[in-house]
C-alpha positions as MATLAB code, in Angstrom:
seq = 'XXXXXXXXXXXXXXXXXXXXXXXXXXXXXXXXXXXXXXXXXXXXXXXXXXXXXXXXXXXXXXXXXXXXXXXXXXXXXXXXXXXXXXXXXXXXXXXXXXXXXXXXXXXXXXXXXXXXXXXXXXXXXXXXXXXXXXXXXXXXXXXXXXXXXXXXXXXXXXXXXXXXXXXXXXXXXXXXXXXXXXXXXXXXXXXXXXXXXXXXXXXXXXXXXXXXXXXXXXXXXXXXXXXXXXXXXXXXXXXXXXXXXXXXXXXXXXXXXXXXXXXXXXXXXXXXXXXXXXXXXXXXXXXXXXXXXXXXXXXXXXXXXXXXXXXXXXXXXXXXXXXXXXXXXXXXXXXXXXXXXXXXXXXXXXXXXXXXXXXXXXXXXXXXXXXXXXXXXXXXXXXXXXXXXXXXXXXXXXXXXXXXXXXXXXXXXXXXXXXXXXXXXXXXXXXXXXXXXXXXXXXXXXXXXXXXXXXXXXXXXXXXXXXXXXXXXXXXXX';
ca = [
     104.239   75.646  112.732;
     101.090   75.591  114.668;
     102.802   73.725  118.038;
     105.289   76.813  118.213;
     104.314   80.561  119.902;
     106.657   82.486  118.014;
     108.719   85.648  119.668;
     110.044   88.029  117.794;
     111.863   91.275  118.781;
     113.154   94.057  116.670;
     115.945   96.417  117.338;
     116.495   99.395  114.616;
     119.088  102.181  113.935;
     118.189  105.231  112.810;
     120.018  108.146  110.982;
     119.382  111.164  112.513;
     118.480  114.475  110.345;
     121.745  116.229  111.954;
     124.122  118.619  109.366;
     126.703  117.256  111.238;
     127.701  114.190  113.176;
     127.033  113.002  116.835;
     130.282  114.156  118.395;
     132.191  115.895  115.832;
     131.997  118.738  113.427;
     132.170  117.516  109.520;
     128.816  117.182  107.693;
     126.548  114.377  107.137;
     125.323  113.994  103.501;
     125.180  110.408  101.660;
     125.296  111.224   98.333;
     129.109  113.060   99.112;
     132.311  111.437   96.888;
     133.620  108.707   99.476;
     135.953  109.710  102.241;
     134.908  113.573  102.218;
     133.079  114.276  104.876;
     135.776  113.508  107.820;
     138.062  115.140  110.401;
     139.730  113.862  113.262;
     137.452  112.186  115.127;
     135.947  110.253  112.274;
     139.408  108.946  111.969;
     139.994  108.672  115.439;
     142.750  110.586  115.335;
     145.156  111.252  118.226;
     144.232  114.190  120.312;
     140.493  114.277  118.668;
     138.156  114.748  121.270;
     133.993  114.323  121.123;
     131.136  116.917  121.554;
     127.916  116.560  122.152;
     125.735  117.651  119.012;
     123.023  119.944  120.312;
     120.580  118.674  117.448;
     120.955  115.043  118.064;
     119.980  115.397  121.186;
     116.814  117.531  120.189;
     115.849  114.764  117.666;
     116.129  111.932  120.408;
     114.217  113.504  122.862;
     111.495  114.313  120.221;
     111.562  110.273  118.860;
     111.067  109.475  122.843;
     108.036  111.186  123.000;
     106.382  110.093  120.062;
     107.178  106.371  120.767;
     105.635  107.453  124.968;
     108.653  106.651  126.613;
     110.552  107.910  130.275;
     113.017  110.274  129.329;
     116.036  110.445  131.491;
     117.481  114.287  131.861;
     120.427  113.204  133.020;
     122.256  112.619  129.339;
     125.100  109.696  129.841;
     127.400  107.908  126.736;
     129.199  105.057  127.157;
     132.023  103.500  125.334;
     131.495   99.718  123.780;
     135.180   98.331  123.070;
     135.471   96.121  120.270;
     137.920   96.064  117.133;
     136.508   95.965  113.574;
     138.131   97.467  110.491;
     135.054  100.040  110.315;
     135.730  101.737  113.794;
     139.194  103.113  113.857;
     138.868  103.993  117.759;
     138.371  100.422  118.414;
     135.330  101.928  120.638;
     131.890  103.452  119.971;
     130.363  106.072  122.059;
     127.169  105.033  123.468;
     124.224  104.933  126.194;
     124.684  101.309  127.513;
     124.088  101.777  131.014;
     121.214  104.885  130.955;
     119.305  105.355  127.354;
     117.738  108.307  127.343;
     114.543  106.827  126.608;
     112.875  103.572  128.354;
     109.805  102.195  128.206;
     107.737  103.128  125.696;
     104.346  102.077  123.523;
     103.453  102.200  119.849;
     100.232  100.874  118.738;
      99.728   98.848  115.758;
      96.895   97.680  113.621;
      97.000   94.122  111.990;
      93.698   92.609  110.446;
      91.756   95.315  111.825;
      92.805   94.418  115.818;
      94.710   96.887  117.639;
      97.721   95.684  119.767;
     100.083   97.860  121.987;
     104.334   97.248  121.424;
     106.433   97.711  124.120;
     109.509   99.224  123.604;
     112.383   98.625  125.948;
     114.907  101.386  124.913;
     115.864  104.243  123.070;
     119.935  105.090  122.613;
     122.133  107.530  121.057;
     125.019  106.151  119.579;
     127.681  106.844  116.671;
     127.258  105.132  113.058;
     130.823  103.119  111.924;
     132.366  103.744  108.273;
     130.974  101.705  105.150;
     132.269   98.743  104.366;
     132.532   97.624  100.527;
     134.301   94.154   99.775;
     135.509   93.358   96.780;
     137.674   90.760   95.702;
     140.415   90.473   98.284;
     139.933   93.265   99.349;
     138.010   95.914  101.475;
     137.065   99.519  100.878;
     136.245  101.790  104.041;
     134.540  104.932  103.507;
     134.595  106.981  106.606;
     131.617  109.564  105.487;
     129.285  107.653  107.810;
     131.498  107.079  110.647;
     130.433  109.129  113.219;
     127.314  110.505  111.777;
     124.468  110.076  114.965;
     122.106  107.269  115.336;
     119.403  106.077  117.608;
     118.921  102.570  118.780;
     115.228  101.811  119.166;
     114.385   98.525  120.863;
     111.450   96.511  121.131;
     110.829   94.018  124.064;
     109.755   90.546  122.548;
     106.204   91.287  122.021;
     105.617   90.940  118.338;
     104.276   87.364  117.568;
     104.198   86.930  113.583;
     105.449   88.515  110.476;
     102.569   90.597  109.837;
     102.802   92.187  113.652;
     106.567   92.918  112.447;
     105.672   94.853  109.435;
     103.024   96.699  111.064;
     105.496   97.971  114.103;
     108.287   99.197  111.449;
     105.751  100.596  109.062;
     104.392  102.477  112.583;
     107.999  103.246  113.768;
     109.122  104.439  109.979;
     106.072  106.738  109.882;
     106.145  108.376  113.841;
     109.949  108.930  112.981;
     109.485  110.396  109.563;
     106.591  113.116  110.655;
     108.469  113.902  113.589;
     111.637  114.868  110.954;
     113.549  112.664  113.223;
     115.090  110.542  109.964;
     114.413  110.113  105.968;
     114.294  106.570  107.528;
     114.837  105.310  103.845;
     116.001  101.724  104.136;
     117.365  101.670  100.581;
     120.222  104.367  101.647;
     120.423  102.634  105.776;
     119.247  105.477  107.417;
     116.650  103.108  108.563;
     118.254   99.288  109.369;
     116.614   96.541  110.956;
     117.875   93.079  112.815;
     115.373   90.646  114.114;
     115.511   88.725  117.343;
     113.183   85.576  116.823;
     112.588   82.580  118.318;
     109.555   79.503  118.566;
     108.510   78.111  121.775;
     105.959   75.467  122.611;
     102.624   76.826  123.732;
     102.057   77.595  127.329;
     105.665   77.972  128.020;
     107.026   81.369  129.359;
     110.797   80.649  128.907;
     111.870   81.455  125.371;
     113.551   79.203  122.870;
     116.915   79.904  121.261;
     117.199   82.806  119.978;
     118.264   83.473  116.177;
     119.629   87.207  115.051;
     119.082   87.922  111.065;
     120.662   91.492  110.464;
     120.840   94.241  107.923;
     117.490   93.621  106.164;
     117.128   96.294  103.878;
     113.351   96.162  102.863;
     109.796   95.291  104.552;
     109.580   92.708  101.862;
     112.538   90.841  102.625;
     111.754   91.505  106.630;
     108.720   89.480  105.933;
     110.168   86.636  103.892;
     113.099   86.361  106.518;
     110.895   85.537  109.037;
     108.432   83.283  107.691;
     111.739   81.314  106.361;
     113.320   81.326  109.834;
     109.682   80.185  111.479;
     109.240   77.299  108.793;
     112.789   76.172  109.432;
     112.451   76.100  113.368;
     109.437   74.576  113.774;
     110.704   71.927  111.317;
     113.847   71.208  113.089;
     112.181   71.311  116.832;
     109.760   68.863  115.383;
     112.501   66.608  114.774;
     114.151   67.065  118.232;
     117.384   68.780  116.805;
     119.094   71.648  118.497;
     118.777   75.153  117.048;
     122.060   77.081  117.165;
     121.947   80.606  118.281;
     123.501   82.569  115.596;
     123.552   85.585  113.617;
     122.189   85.376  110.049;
     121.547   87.135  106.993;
     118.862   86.697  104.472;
     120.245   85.819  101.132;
     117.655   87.310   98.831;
     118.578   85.256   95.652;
     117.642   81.687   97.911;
     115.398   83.625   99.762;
     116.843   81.904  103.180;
     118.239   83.171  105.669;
     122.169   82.396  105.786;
     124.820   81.679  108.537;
     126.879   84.849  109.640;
     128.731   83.308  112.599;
     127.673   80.798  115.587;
     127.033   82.213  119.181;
     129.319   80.173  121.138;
     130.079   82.668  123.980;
     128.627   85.776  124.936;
     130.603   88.880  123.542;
     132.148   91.370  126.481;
     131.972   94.904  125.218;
     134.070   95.720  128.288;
     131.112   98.734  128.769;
     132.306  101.951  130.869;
     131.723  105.643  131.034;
     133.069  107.415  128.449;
     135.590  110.041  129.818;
     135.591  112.086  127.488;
     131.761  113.586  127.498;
     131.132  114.253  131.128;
     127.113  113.624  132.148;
     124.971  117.143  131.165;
     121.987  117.375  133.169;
     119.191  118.180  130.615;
     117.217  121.602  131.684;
     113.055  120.002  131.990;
     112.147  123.773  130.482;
     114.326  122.858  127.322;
     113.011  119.620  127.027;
     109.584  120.797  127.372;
     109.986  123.258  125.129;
     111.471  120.921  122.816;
     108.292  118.486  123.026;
     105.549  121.450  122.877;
     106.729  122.189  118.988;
     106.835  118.583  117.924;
     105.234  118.229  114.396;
     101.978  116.583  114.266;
     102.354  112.692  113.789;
     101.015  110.701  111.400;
      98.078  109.087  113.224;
      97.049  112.389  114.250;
      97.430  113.453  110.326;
      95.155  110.241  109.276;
      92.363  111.123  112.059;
      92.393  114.926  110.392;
      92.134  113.384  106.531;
      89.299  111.085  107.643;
      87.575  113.401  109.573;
      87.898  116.572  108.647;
      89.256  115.715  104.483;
      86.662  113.161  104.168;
      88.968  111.007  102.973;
      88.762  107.250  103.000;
      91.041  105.333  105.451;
      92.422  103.995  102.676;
      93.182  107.074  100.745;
      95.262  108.517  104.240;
      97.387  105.470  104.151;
      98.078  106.187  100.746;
      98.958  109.610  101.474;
     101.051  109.075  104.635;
     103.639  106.850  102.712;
     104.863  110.025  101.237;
     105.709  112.379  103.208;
     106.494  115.412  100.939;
     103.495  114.697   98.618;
     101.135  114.350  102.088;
     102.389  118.298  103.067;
     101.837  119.309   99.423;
      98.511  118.116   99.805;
      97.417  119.710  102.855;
      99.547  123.451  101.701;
      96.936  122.526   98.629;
      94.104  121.999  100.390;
      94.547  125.097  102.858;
      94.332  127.567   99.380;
      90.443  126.423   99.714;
      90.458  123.715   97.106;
      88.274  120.617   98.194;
      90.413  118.145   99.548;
      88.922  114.878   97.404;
      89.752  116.518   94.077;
      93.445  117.276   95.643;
      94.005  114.053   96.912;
      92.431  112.997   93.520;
      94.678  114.884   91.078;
      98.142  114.856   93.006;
      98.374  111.135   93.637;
      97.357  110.413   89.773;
      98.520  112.419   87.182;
     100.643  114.500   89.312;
     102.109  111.602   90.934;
     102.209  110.067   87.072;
     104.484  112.738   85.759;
     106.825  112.686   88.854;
     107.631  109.395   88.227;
     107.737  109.548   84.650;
     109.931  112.740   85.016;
     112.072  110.998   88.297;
     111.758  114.448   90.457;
     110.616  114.475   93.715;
     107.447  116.607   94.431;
     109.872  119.266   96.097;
     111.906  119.775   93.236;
     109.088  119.686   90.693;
     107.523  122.187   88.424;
     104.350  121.540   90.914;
     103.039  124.009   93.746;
     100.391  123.982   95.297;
      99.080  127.346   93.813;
      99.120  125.925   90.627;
      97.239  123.067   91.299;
      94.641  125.432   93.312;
      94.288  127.263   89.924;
      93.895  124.348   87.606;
      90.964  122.545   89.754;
      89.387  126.040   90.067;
      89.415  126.679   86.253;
      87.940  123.187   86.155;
      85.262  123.887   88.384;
      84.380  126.736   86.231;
      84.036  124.845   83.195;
      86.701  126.601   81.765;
      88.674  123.363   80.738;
      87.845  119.441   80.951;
      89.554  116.695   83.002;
      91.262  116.013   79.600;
      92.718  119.380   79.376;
      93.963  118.735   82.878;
      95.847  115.636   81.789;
      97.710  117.466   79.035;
      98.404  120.853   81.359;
     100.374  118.778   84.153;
     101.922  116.785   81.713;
     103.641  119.726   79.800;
     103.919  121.989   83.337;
     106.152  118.090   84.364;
     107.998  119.082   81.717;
     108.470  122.944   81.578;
     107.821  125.066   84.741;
     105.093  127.653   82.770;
     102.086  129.383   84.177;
      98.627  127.456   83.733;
      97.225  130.594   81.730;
     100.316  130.152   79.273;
      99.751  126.374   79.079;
      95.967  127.052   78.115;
      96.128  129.272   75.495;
      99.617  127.995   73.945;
      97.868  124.805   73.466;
      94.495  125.736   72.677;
      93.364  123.975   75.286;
      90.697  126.121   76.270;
      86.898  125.403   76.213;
      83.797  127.336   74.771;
      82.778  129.166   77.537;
      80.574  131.939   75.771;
      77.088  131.070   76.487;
      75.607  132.796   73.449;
      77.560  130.642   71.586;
      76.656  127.435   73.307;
      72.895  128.721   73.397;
      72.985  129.013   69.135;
      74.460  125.420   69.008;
      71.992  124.285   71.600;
      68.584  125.854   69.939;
      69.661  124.503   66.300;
      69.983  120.854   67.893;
      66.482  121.505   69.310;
      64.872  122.230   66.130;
      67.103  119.156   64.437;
      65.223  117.248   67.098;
      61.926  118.584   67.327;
      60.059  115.423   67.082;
      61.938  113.165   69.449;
      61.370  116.280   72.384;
      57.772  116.651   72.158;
      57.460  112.687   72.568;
      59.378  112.622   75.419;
      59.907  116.293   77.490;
      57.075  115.359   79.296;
      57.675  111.498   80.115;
      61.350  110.805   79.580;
      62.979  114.325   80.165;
      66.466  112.454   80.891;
      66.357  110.964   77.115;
      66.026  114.489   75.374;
      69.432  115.892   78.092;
      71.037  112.997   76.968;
      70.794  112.817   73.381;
      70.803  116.553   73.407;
      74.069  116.954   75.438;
      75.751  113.971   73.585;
      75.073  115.936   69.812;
      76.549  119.109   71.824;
      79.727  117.381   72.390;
      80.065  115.872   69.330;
      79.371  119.093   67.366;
      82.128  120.841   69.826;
      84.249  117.884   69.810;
      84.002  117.440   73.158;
      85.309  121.378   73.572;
      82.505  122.822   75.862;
      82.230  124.129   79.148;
      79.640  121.442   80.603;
      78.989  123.966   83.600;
      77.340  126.357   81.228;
      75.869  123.903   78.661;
      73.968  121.812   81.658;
      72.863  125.605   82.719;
      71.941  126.412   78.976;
      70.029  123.093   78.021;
      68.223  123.042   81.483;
      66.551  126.328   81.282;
      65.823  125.231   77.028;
      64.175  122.143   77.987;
      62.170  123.753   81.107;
      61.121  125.817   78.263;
      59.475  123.433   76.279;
      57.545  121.397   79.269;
];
């Protein structure tokens, strides 16, 4: 493996976050029964003709400038001929000839060095129907057909596995804070094929180049490639000749699997499409578009790290999630110190979501509540245990944290007369062991004192006004 440069390139298609689809009118939504969500051009009836959808078009331009690329105002779809049982126009509308992005950057961080990905070219295109074989025979569900899609693809830049997984962990963040795509892999609104390829050192043409498609995780984007570099190298080694082909990884070998054999090149037979005439984009509108573009991640991390105090590590941790990150930040804007937000919702808030399996969203959680239970804890009006229980039963039943407290008794002695009495009758219990050590080893007498407190409470007092109580007692006696 060491006497190969490898060259890898990655193209992905991404879902856009349209209510309808690219050039027709029924809705997009994947959890619909199969076959619902069509109308004639989805099933390319005759006489169905396609419109441009207004939104797609937003959500491209917007994905263009987060990834720093030339976008071209002059919007232009092509068709790309070719017959498969999942496009019933035996076409799909495209940008072949003039994307309407090119030439764009993402950076990417991999063992702590920085490296710059050129991007070659954005598209819009049309999705195709779902395939489901089974048996001898094939189900089509047209749902999908249609819906919009972007084409984003790198030049062949990235050098290693670890490179690859840092550009689509980049690419599936930009796109998901710019509300460009759910770009959830599991449901294919994000899809990935790889390009790769090994090449002696020093030499600038490439080798053969291998396609795997459809991986459907990072995971298995990783082991594909590491499989396909071991199994180059190993056959260039031995002089044999690699095929250029289009594979698959087969996740139960863990190797990548034959598709079909390149022979010849495939002619699309490209040309305008007819049908959608070009629409000169107004520079105002797209402007206008670009100046409300939601802040993007790496902007987001900077802000957490710099302004949050959070760790690095802690950001990342928050950026993965989307939903829970803008929970935390509407938290953290009601005043409540960020460290004990970030603390609380991605533990035992986090805890109960999965226990429950709810999203944040449609959880009993809001950020007001979660404002008021790390204030009362900053009062010493309940412990960190208390907080345990209270989101745990507010996972379960949506319930104001007052009614929580006092349903459950989960409140704790606050009354400082109270904790004084309990405090002055340890004091005399333990007159001896203060006056042999209030003057040399104050920290002894707080700690043994403090530690009888909570055992005489059982652990049910307000350590904000104990500490206050047992300080002033013990300044007393010095």
């Amino acid at each position: 493996m060491n006497n190969f440069e490898v060259v890898i390139g990655i193209e992905n298609h991404v879902e856009l976050k349209t209510t309808s689809k690219m050039f027709a009118s029924s809705q997009v939504n994947f959890n619909s029964p199969q076959n619902t969500n069509i109308d004639p051009m989805a099933l390319a009836l005759p006489g169905s003709l396609p419109t441009v959808n207004k939104k797609g078009v937003e959500l491209a331009i917007l994905a263009c400038n987060g990834l720093n690329m030339e976008i071209d105002s002059l919007l232009r779809f092509d068709r790309k001929s070719y017959y498969y049982s999942d496009l019933p126009k035996g076409f799909q509308i495209t940008q072949n000839f003039f994307p309407i992005g090119k030439e764009g950057t993402l950076e990417i961080s991999v063992n702590g060095k920085q490296k710059i990905v050129e991007i070659e070219r954005l598209h819009i295109e049309e999705d195709t129907a779902k395939q489901t074989h089974k048996g001898e025979f094939t189900y089509i569900d047209y749902n999908r057909s249609g819906n919009g899609l972007v084409e984003i693809v790198t030049k062949p830049v990235l050098r290693s596995a670890d490179e690859a997984i840092a550009y689509l962990e980049a690419l599936r963040e930009t796109l998901l804070y710019l509300g460009i795509s759910d770009v959830k892999m599991n449901e294919g609104s994000l899809r990935c094929d790889i390009n790769i390829s090994l090449r002696p050192f020093g030499f600038k043409e490439l080798g053969t180049k291998v396609e795997i498609k459809n991986l459907n995780s990072f995971n298995n984007v990783k082991k594909a490639i590491e499989f396909e570099i071991k199994r180059q190298s190993e056959m260039l080694l031995k002089n044999e000749i690699i095929l250029s082909e289009t594979k698959r990884f087969d996740e139960q070998s863990q190797q990548t699997k034959t598709m079909r054999v390149k022979d010849t090149a495939v002619d699309y037979k490209y040309f305008a499409e007819p049908n959608i005439t070009p629409i000169r984009l107004d520079e105002k509108w797209i402007n206008k578009i670009i100046s409300k573009s939601p802040e993007l991640a790496k902007d987001r991390r900077k802000r957490y790290v710099g302004e949050y105090k959070l760790s690095e590590k802690d950001a990342n941790h928050l950026l993965t999630n989307y939903d829970l990150a803008i929970f935390f930040e509407q938290t953290v804007n009601l005043k409540v110190d960020p460290k004990k937000a970030y603390n609380l919702i991605t533990s035992d808030i986090q805890s109960s979501l999965n226990t429950n399996n709810v999203e944040i969203n449609n959880s009993n959680f809001s950020p007001k509540k979660i404002a008021e239970i790390i204030e009362r804890l900053d009062k010493g009006e309940i412990s960190s245990k208390h907080v345990k229980t209270i989101i745990s039963i507010l996972g379960e039943k949506d319930q104001p944290i007052g009614k929580i407290i006092e349903q459950n008794g989960l409140k704790l002695i606050t009354d400082p007369k109270l904790i004084s009495d309990i405090i002055i009758k340890l004091a005399e219990n333990n007159q001896k062991m203060i006056e042999e050590n209030i003057k040399t080893r104050p920290e002894r007498v707080e700690k043994t004192l403090m530690g009888q407190l909570m055992k005489e409470t059982a652990g049910n007092v307000s350590l904000v006004v104990a500490n206050e109580i047992l300080l002033k007692l013990l300044n007393s006696f010095k």
